[in-house]
MIDOSE-1310 file (N, C-alpha, C; in nm, 2 decimals, decimal comma, always signed):
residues 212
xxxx	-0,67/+0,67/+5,54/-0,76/+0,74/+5,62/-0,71/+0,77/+5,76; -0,64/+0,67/+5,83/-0,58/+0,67/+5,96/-0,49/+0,82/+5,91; -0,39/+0,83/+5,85/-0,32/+0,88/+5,82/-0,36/+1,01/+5,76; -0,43/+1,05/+5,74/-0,48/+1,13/+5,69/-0,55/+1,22/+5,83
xxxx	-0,63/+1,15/+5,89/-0,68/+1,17/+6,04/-0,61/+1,24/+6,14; -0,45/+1,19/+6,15/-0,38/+1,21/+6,21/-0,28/+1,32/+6,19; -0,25/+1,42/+6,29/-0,13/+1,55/+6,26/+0,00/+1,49/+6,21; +0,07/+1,56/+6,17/+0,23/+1,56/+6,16/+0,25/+1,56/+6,31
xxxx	+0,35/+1,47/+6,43/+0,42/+1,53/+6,50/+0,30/+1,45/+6,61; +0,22/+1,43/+6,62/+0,11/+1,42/+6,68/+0,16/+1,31/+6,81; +0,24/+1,25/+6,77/+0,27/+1,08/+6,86/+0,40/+1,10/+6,97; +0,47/+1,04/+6,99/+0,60/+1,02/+7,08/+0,56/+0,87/+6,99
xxxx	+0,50/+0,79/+7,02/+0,53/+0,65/+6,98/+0,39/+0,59/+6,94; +0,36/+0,49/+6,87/+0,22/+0,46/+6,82/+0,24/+0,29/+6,85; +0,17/+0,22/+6,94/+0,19/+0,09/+6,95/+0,05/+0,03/+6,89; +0,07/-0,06/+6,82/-0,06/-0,13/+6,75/-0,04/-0,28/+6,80
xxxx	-0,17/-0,29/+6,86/-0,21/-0,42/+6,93/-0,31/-0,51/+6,81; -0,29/-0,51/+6,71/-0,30/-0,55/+6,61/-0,24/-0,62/+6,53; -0,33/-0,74/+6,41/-0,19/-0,81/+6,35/-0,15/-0,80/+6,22; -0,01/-0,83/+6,13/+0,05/-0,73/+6,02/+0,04/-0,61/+6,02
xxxx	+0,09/-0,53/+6,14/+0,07/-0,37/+6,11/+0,22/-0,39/+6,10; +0,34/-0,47/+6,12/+0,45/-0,45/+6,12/+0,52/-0,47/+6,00; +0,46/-0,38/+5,89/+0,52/-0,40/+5,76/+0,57/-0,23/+5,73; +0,67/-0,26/+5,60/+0,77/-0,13/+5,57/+0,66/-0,04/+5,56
xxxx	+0,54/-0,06/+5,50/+0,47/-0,01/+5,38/+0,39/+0,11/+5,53; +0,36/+0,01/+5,63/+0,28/+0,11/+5,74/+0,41/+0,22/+5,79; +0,47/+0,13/+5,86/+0,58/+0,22/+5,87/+0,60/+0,39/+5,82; +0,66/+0,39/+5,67/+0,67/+0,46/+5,57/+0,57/+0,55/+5,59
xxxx	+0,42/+0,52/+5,59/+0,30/+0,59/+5,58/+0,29/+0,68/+5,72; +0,33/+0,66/+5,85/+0,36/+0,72/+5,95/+0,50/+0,76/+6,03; +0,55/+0,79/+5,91/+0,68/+0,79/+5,97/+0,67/+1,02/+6,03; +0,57/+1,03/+5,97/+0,58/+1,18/+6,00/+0,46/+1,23/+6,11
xxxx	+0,42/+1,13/+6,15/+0,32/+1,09/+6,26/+0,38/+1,09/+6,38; +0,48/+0,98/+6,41/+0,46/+0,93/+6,48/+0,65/+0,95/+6,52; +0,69/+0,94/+6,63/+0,87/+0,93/+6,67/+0,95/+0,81/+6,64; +0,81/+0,67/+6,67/+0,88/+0,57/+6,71/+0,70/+0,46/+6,68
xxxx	+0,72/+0,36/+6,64/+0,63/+0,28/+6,61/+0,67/+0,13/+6,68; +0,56/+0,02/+6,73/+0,60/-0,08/+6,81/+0,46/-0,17/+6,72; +0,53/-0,27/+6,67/+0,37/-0,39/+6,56/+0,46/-0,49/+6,59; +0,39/-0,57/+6,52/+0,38/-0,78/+6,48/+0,36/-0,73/+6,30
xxxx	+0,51/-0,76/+6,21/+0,49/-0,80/+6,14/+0,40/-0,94/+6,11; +0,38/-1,05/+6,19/+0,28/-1,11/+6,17/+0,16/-1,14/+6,28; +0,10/-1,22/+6,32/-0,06/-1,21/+6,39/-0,01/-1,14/+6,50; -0,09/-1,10/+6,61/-0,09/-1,06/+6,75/-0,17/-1,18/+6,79
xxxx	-0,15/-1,25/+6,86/-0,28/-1,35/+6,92/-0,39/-1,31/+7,03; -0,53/-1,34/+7,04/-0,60/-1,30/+7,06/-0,63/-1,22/+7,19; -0,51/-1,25/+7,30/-0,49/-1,21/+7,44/-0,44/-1,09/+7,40; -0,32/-1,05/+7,25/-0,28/-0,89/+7,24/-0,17/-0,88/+7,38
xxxx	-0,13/-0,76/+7,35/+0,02/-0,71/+7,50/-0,09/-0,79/+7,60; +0,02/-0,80/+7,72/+0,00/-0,81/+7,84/+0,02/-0,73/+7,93; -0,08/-0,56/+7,91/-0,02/-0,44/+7,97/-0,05/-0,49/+8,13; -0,08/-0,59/+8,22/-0,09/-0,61/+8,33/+0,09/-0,61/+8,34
xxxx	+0,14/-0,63/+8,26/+0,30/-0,66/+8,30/+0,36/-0,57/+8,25; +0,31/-0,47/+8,13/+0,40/-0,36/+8,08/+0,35/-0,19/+8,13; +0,28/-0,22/+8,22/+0,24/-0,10/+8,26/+0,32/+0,01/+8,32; +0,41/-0,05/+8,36/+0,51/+0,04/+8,48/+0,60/+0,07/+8,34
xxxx	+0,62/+0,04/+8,25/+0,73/+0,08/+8,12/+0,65/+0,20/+8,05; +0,53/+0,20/+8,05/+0,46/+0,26/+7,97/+0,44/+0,42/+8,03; +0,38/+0,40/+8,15/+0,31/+0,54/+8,25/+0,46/+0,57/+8,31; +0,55/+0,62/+8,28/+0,66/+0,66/+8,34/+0,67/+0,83/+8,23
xxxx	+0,74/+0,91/+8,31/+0,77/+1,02/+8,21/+0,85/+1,01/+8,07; +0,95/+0,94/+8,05/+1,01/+0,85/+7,94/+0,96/+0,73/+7,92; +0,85/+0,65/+7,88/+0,80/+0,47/+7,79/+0,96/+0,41/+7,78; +0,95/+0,33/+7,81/+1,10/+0,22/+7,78/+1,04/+0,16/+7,69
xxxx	+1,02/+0,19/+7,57/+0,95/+0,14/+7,50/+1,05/-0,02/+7,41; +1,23/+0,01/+7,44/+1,26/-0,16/+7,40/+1,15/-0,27/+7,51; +1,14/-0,20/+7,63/+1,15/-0,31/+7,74/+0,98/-0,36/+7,71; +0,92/-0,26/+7,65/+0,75/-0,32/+7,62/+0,79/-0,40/+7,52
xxxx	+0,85/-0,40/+7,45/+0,94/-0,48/+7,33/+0,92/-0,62/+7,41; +1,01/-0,61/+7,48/+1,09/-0,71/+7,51/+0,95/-0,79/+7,63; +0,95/-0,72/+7,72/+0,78/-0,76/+7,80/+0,70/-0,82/+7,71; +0,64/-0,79/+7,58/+0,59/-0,84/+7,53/+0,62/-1,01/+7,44
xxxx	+0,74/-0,99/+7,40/+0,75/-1,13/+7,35/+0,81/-1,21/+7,45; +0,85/-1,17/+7,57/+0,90/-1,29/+7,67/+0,79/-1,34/+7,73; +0,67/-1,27/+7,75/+0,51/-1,34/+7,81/+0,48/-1,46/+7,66; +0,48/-1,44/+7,55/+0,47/-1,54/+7,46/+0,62/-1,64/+7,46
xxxx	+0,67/-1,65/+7,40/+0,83/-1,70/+7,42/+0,80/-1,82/+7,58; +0,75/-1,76/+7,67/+0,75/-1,87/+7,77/+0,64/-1,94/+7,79; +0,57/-1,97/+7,72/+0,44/-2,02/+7,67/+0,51/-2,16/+7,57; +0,39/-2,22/+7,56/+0,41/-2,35/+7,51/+0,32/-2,38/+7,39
xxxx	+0,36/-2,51/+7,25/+0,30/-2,49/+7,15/+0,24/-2,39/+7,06; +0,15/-2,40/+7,00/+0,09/-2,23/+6,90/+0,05/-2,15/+7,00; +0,09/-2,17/+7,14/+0,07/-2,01/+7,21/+0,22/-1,94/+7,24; +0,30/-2,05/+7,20/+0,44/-1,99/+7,18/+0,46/-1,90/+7,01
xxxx	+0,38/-1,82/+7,01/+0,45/-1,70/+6,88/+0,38/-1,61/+6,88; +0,51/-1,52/+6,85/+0,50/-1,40/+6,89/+0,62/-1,34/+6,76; +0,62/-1,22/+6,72/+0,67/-1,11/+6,63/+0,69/-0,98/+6,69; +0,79/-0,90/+6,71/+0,75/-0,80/+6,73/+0,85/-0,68/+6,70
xxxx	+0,81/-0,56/+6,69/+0,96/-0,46/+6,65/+0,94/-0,32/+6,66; +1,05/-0,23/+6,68/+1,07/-0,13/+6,71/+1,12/-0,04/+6,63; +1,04/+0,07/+6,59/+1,08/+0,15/+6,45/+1,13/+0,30/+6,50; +1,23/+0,31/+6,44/+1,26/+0,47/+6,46/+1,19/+0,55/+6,35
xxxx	+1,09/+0,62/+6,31/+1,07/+0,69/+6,21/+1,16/+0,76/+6,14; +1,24/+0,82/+6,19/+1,33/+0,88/+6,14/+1,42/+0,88/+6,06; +1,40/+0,72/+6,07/+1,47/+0,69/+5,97/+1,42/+0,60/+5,80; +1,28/+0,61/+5,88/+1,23/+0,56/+5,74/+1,25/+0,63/+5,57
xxxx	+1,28/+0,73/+5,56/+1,33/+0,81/+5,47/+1,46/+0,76/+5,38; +1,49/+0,76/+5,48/+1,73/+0,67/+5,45/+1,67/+0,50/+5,41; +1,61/+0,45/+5,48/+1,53/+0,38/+5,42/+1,51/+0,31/+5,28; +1,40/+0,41/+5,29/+1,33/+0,35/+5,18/+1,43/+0,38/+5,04
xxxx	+1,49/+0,49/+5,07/+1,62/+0,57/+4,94/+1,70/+0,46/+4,90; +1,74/+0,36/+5,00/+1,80/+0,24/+4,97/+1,73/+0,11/+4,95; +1,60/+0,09/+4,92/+1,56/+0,01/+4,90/+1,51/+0,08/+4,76; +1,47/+0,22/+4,70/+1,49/+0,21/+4,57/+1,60/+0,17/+4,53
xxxx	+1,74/+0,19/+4,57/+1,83/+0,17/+4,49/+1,84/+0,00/+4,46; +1,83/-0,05/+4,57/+1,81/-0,20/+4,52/+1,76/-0,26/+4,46; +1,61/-0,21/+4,44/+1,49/-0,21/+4,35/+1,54/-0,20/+4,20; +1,62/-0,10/+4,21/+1,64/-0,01/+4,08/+1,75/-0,08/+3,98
xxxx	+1,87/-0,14/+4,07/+2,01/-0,16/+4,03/+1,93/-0,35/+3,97; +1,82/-0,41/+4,06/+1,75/-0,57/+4,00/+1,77/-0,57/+3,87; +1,69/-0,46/+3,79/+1,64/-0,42/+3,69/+1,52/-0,47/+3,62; +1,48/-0,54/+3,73/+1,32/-0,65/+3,74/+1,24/-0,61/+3,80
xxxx	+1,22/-0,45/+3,86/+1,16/-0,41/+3,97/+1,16/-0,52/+4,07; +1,28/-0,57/+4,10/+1,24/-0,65/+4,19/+1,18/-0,82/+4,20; +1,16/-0,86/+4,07/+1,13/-0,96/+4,06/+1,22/-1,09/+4,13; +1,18/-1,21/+4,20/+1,27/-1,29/+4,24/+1,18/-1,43/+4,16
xxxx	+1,31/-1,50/+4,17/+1,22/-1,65/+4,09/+1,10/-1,74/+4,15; +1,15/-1,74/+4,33/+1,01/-1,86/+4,36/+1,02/-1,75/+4,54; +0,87/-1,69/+4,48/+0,82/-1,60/+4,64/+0,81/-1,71/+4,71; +0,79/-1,86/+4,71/+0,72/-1,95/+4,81/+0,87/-1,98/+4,88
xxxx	+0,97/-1,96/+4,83/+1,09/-2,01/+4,96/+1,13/-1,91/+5,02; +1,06/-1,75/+4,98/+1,07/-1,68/+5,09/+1,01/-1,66/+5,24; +1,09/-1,61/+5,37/+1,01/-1,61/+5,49/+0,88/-1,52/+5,47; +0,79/-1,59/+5,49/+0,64/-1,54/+5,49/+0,61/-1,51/+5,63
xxxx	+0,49/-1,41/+5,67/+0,42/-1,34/+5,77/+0,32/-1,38/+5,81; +0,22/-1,41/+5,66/+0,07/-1,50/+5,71/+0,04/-1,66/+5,64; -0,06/-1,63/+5,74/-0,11/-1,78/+5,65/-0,23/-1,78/+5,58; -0,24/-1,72/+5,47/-0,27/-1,75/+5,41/-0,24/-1,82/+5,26
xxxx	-0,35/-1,86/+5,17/-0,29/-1,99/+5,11/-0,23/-1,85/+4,96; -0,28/-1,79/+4,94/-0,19/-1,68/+4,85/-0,12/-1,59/+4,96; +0,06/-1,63/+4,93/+0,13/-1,53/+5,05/+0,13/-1,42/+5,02; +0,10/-1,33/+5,09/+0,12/-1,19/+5,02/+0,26/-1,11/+5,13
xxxx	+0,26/-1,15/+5,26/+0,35/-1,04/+5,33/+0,47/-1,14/+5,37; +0,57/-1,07/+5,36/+0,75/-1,14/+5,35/+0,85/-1,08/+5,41; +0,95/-1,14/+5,48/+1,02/-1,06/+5,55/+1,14/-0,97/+5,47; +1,11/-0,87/+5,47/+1,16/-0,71/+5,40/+1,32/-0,79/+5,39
xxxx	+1,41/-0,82/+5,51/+1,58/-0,84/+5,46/+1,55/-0,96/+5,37; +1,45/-1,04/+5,42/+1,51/-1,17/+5,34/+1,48/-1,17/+5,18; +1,37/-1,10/+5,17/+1,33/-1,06/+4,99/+1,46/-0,93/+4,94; +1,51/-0,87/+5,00/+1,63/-0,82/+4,93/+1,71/-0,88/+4,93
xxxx	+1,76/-0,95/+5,01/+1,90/-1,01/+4,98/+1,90/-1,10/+4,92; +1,74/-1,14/+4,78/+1,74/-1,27/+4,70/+1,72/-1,19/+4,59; +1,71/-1,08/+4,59/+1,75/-0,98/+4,49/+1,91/-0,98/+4,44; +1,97/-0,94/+4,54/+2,12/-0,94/+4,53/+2,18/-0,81/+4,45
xxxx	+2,19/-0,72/+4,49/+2,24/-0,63/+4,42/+2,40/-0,55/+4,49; +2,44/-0,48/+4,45/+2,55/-0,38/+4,53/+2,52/-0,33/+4,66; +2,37/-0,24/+4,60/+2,34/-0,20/+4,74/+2,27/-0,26/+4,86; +2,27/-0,38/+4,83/+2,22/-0,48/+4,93/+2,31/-0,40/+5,08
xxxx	+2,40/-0,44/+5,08/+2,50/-0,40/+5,23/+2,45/-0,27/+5,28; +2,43/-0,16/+5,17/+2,41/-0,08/+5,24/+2,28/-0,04/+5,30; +2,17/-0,15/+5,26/+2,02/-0,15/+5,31/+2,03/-0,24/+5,45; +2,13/-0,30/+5,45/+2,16/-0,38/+5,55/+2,18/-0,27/+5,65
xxxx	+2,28/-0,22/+5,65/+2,33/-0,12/+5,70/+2,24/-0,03/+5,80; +2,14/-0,01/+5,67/+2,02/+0,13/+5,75/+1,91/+0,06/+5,82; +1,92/-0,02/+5,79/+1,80/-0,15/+5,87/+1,81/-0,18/+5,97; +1,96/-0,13/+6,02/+1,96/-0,15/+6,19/+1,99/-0,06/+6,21
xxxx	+1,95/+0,01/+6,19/+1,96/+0,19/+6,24/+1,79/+0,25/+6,25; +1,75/+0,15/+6,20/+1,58/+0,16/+6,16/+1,53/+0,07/+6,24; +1,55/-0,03/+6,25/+1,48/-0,14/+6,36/+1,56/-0,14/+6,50; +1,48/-0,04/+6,59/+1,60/-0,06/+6,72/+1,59/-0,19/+6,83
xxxx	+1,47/-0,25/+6,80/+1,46/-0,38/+6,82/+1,36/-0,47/+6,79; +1,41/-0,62/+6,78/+1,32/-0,71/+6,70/+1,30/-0,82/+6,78; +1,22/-0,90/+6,75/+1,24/-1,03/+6,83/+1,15/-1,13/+6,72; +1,13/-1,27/+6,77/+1,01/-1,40/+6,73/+1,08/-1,52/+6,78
xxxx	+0,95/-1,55/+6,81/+0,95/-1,68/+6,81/+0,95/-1,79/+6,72; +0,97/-1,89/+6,73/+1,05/-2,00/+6,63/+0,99/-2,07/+6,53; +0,87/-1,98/+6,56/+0,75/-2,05/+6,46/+0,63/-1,94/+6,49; +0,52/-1,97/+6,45/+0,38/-1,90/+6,45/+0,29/-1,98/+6,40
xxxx	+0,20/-2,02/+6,52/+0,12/-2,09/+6,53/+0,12/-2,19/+6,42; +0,20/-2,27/+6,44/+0,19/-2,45/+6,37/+0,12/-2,53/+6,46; +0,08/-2,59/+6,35/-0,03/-2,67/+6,33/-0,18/-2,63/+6,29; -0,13/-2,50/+6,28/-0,28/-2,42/+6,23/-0,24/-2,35/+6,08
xxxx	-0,20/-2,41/+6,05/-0,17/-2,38/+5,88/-0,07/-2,27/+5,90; -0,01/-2,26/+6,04/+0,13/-2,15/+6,07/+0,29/-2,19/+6,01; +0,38/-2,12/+5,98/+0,48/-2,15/+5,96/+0,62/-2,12/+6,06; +0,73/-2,16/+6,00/+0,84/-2,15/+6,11/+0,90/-2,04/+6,08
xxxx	+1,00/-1,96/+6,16/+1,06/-1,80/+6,13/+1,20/-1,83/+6,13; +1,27/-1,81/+6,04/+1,39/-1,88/+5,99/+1,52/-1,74/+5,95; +1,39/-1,65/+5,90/+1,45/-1,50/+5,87/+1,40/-1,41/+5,92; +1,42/-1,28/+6,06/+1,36/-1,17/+6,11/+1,44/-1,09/+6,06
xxxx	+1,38/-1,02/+6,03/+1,42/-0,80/+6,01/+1,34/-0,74/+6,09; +1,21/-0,74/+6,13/+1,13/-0,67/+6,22/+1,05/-0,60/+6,11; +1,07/-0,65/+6,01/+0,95/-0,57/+5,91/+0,92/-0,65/+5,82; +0,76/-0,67/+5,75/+0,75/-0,73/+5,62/+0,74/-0,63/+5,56
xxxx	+0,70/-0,72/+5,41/+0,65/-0,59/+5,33/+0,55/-0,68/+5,18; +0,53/-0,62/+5,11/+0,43/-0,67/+5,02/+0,55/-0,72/+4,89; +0,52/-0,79/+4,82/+0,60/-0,80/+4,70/+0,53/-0,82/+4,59; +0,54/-0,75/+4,51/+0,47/-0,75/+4,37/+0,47/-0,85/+4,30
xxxx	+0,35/-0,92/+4,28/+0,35/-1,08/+4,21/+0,24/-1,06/+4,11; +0,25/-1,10/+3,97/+0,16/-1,08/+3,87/+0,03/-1,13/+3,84; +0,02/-1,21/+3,96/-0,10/-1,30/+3,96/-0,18/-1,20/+4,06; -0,17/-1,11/+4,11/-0,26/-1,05/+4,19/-0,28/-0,86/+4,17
xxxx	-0,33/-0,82/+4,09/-0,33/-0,73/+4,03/-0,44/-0,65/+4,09; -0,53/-0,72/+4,21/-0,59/-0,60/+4,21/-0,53/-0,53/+4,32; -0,48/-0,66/+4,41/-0,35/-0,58/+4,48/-0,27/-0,55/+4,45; -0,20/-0,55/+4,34/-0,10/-0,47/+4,30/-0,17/-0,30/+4,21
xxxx	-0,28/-0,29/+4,20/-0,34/-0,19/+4,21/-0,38/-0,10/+4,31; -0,42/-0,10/+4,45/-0,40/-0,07/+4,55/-0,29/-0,04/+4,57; -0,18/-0,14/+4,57/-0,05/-0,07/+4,65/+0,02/+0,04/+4,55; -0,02/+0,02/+4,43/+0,04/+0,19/+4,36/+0,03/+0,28/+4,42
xxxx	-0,13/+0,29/+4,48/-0,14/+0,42/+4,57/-0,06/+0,45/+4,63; -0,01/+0,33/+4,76/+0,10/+0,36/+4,87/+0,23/+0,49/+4,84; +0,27/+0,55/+4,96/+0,36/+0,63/+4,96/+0,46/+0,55/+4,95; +0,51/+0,41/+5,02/+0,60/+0,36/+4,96/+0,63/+0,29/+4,86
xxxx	+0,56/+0,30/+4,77/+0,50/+0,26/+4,69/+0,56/+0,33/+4,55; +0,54/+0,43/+4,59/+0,60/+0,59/+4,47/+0,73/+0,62/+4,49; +0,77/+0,59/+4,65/+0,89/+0,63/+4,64/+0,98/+0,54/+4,61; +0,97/+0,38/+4,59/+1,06/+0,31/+4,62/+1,05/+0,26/+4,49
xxxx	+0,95/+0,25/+4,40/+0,94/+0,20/+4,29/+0,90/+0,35/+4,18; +0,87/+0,43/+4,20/+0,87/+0,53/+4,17/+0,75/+0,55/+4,07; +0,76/+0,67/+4,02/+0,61/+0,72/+4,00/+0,58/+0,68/+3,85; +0,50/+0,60/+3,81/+0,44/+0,58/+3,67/+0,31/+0,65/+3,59
């Protein structure tokens, strides 16, 4: 509906003070929205940016939009216990297309759509007790295919910057961050079908797993 709401062209940048907007899947869905995208693959904590300190990056005729990047996870990062985590990343739209092209291929070459043997020793996003969101490099490269390198490749051409902190909220049923890409994404598990019904709809969804 967001997306639907919204023009083609409409944005220069779209920052979401929100938490899990930082997955491929959003991405993907606004990549013709929007120039440049700024999320938390996982929570935002309840304080959100600290535009008292990123304001002069923002109201300028060019946004320095690494440096809200960067403003933002250094105000968490210098903080102590579960108010130390923070996620955050920098998307070029532009390139979500080159993208996703190489994440069919690696999808495609598995010959499992993708299936991996145990999702639980993948880096996870939330906490909850069914994982559902996972860090996008670290679920391909337990794929393992050819084109792994070269999704490597376009993934930093796609995330122009990333950050986290060393954990996310532990002790509150949070976990530790061991693998960053600056993007999650959903992974298709058989035990959860009605989300895996929903995400057919997705545009990345059709293109990366393709149309059935």
């Amino acid at each position: 509906e967001f997306c639907s709401a919204v023009p083609d062209g409409m944005f220069d940048y779209i920052l979401f003070d929100a938490c899990y907007m930082g997955s491929v899947e959003v991405a993907y869905a606004l990549r013709n929205k929007t120039d440049y995208l700024i999320f938390s693959p996982a929570e935002v904590l309840a304080e959100g940016f600290p535009y008292h300190q990123l304001m002069s990056y923002i109201l300028t005729p060019v946004p320095d939009l690494p440096a809200i990047c960067e403003g933002y996870f250094n105000y968490y990062a210098s903080k102590t216990g579960a108010d130390c985590s923070a996620t955050v990343a920098l998307v070029d739209c532009s390139q979500m297309e080159a993208l996703a092209a190489v994440v069919h291929d690696v999808l495609s070459e598995s010959g499992t759509r993708g299936a991996i043997d145990n999702y639980w020793e993948g880096q996870r996003y939330d906490r909850l007790s069914a994982r559902i969101l996972f860090d996008l490099d670290d679920y391909l490269s337990r794929i393992g295919t050819s084109s792994y390198d070269r999704f490597v490749a376009q993934l930093e051409k796609t995330v122009l910057y990333k950050a986290a902190t060393p954990s996310m909220l532990i002790g509150s049923s949070g976990f530790y961050i061991n693998h960053y890409s600056g993007l999650s994404t959903y992974i298709w598990q058989d035990q959860y079908q009605n989300l895996n019904s929903v995400y057919r709809q997705l545009e990345w969804y059709k293109t990366v797993y393709g149309q059935e």
